[in-house]
N, C-alpha and C positions, 0 to 999 in steps of 0.2 A: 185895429178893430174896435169899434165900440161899444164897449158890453156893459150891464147894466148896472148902476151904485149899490150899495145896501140897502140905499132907501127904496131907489125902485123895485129891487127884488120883495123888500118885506109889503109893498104895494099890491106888487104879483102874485103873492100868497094871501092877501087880504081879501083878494077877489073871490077867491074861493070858499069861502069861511060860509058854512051851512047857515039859516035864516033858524033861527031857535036854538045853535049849539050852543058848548058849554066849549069853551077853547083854552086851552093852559099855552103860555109862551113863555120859552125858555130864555136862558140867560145867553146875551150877546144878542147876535143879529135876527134872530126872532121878535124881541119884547120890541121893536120897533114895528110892527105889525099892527100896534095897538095903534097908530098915529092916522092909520089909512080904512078903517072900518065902514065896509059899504055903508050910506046909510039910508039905503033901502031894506037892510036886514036890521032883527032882534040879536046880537051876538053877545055872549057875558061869557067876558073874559075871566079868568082865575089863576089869580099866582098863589104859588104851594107854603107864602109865608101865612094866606090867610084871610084873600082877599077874592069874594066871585062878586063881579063888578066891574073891574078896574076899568076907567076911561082913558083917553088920550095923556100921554106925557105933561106936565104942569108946565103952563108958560112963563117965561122968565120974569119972576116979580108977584106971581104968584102962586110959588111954593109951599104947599104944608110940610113942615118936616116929620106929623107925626103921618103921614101916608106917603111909605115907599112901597115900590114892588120887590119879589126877591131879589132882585139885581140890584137894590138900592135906588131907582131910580124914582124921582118927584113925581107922583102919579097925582092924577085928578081920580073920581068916581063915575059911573055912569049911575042914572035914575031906580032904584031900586039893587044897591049895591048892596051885600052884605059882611062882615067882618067877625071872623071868625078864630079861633087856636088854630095853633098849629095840627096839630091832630087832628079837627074835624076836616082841615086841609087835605090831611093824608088820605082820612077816608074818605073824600071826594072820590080821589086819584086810584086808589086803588081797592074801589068800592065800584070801579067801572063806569065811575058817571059824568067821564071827561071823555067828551068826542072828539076830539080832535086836540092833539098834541105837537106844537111845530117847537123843533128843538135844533140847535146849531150841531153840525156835524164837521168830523176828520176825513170818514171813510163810511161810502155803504157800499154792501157788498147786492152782487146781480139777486141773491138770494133776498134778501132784504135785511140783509146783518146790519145793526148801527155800530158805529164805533166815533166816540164824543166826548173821548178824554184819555187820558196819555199819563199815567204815571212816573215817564223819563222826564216832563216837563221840569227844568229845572228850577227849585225853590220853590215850586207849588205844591209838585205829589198827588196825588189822586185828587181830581175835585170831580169826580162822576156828579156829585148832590143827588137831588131828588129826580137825575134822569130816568136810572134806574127804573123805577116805581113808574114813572111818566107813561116811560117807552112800552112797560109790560102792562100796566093798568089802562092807558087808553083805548078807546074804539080803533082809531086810526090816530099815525105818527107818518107827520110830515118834517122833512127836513128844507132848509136854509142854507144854506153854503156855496161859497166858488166852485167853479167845476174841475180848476184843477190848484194845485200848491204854489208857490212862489217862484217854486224850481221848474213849473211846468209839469208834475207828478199827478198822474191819474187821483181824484179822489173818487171815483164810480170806479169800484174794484170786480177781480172773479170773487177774490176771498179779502177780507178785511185783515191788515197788519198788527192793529193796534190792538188792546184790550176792548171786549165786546161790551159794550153797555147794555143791549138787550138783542136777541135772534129774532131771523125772520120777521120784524117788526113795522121796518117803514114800507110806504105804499106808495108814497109821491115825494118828490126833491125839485126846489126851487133853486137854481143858480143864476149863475151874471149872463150864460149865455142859451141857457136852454133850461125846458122843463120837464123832469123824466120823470115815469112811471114807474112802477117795480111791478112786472106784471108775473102770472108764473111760468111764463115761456123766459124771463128778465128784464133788462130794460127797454123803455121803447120812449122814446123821446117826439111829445106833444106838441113843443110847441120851441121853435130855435129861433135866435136872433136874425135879421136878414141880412147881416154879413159876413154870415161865417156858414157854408157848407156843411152837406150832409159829411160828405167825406173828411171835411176837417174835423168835423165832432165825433167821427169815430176813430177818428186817429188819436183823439185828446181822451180816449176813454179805455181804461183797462181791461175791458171786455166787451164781449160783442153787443151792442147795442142797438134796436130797429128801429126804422122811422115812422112813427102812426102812417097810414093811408090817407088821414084827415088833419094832418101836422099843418097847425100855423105860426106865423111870423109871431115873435114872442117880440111885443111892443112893452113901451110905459110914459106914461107924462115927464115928462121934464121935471124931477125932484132934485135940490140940490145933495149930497152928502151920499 
């Protein structure tokens, strides 16, 4: 089955990004999001080290070292960027004036529970960060992530396993093989790859999940990675 890279996925969530928002993208397979920004839309990105602006990833050879994003990664700026403390960061974030929050996830639950960090992880320990704050302080929280584990393990749960980052929070989830909703009936899956069945994706999913009436084939261009 061909299901979709990270790069496509953060492509697939790129699409959606409101024309005026304020967008925060989390660490891992989110801040790759910032690479694919319609640009037919105004979108200003912000990362919580202190940055609302952030442009595309820095090309190789020309890196600033002093502009990373939280992840450390080589960022560029978009036009009218601004640079900030860490604390005027915070109170962006949990001052409620982040629209949309897309954060890598373990587990969501049909309820909308996020779960996005794991303190059995060995040699790490807690690295929830600034999800916390994210999950609870933005308008909406979308997730990012495969749809299922390595083992084949549901990550769309009834109930969430791991420790909660934040309840009832997320509203939409991007994965390699489909694009699901959290509605309040639960999940309801919009848009699925066109090699894999309704009936395969509810077998791959740890609770009941429906199919929009208006569900389409979940495409993407040919990105490498």
């Amino acid at each position: 089955m061909s299901v979709l890279s990270r790069n496509q996925m953060a492509w697939r969530a790129a699409q959606d990004l409101p024309d005026g928002g304020v967008v925060n993208l989390g660490l891992g397979m989110p801040v790759l999001v910032s690479n694919y920004m319609p640009a037919d839309r105004d979108i200003f990105l912000q990362s919580e080290n202190g940055i609302l602006g952030v442009g595309p990833e820095a090309e190789d050879g020309y890196e600033d070292r002093n502009l990373v994003d939280a992840g450390s990664r080589r960022i560029t700026l978009r036009a009218g960027a601004s640079i900030v403390d860490s604390a005027s960061s915070f109170a962006m974030i949990r001052g409620g004036h982040i629209d949309v929050t897309i954060l890598g996830a373990f587990e969501v639950a049909v309820n909308g529970d996020l779960a996005n960090w794991d303190s059995r992880v060995p040699d790490k320990g807690p690295l929830v960060g600034g999800a916390m704050d994210l999950a609870a302080g933005a308008k909406s929280t979308w997730t990012l992530m495969q749809y299922n584990t390595r083992d084949g393990a549901p990550r769309l749960r009834h109930a969430c396993s791991l420790p909660l980052t934040a309840p009832g929070c997320v509203k939409r989830v991007y994965t390699d093989i489909a694009v699901v909703e959290v509605r309040v009936g639960g999940f309801v899956a919009t848009e699925i790859i066109p090699t894999i069945s309704a009936e395969d994706l509810r077998a791959r999913t740890g609770a009941p999940i429906a199919i929009a009436g208006d569900c389409r084939p979940l495409v993407a261009p040919m990105i490498e990675g």
